[in-house]
C-alpha positions in Angstrom: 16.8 14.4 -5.4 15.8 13.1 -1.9 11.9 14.0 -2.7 12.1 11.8 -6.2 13.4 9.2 -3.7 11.4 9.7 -1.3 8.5 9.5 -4.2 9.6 5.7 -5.0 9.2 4.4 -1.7 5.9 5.3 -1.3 4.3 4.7 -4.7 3.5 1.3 -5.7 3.1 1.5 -9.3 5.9 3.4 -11.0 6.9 4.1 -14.1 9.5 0.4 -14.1 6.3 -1.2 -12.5 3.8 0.1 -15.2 6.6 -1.2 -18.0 7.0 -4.8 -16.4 5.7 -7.5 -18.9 2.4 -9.5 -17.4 2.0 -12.8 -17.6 -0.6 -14.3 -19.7 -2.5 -15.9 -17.0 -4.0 -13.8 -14.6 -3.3 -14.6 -10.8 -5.8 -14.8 -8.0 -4.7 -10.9 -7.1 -5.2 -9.7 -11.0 -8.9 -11.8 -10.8 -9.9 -10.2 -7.6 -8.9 -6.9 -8.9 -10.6 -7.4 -12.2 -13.3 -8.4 -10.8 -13.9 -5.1 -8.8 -12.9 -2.9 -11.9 -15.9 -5.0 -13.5 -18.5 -4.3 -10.2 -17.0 -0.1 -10.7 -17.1 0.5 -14.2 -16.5 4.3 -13.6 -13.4 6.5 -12.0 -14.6 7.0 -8.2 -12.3 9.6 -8.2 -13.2 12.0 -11.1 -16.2 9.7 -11.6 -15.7 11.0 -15.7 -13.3 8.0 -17.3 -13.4 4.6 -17.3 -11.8 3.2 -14.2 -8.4 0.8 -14.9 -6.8 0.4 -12.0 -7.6 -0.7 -8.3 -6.3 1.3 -5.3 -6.0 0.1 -1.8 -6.4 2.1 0.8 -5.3 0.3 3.7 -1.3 -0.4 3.6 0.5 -3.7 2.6 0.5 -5.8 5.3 -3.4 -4.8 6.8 -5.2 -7.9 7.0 -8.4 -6.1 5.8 -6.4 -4.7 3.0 -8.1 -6.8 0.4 -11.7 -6.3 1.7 -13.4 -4.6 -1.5 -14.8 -1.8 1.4 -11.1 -0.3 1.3 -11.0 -0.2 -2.4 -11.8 2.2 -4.7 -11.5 1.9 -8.5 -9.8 4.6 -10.5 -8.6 5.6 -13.7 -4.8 5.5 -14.3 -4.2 9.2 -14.2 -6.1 9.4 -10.3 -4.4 6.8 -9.7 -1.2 8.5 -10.0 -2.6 11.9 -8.3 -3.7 9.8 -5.3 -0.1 8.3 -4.4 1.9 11.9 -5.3 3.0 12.7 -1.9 1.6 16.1 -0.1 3.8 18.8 0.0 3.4 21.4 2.6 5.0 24.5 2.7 5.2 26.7 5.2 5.5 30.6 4.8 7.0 32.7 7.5 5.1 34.4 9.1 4.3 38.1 8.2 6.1 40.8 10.1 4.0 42.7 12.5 3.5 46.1 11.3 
């Protein structure tokens, strides 16, 4: 449970986001981003499917966030890969023999 939540705060486009109806005339963020998608045709990621989605890599609030520099274009499932949080575990160590 807390990692699922943990998951939702940090993942911008989830599942309820993905779902939300659009509206039919694109705003100046859904140009911008369009327009980049059209400039990277390909996945930068896998660099195999057709990119769909743009990621920032900067976090909200960076004034240089929107600079095409810290983008990359991706396809959806990368996308998703890219914001899955890292998981670290840590083994105890072995016992001394």
């Amino acid at each position: 449970m807390p990692i699922e939540a943990e998951r939702k705060n940090i993942m911008s486009n989830t599942r309820s986001w993905r779902a939300k109806q659009r509206t039919p005339v694109p705003n100046s963020r859904q140009k911008r981003n369009g327009l980049f998608l059209d400039a990277h045709p390909v996945c930068q990621e896998c660099g195999q499917s057709q990119s769909r989605e743009a990621h920032h890599d900067l976090p909200k609030g960076n004034p240089n966030r929107y600079d095409w520099q810290h983008m990359r274009a991706l396809c959806r499932e990368c996308h998703i890969v890219v914001h899955q949080p890292i998981i670290i575990v840590v083994a105890p160590p072995a016992p001394i023999i």
